[in-house]
C-alpha positions in Angstrom: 105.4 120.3 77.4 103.6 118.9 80.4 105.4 117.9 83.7 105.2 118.0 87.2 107.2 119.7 89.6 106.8 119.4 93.3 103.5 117.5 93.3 101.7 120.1 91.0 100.6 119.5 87.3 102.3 122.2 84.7 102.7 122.9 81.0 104.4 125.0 78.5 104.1 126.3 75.0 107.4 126.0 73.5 108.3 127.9 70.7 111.1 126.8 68.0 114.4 127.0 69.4 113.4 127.0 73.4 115.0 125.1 75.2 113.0 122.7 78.1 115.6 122.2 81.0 113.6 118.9 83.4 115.5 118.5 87.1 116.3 115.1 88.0 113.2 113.3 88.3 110.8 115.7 87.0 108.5 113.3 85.3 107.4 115.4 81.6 106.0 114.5 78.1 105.6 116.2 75.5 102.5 117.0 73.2 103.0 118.3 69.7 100.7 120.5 68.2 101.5 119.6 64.9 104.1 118.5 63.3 107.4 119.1 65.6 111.2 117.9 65.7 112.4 117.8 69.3 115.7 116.9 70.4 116.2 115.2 73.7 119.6 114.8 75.9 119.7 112.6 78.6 122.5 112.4 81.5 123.7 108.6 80.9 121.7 106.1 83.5 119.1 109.2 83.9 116.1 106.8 82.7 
């Protein structure tokens, strides 16, 4: 997963079953390396 957070660039390796928790207006994407399944929940009127 790759996002930033207070101006800076970051990114994480998740494994299966982490969970990727993105404050309002964190601006992320994520890049599979592979194959991957990822679930996404959004607060209604969050995009």
């Amino acid at each position: 997963m790759h996002y930033i957070e207070q101006g800076k660039e970051h990114s994480s390796i998740l494994e299966s079953g982490d969970i990727f928790f993105a404050s309002t207006g964190t601006k992320r994407v994520a890049h599979p390396m592979g194959e991957a399944r990822i679930l996404v929940v959004e607060k209604e009127g969050s995009i």
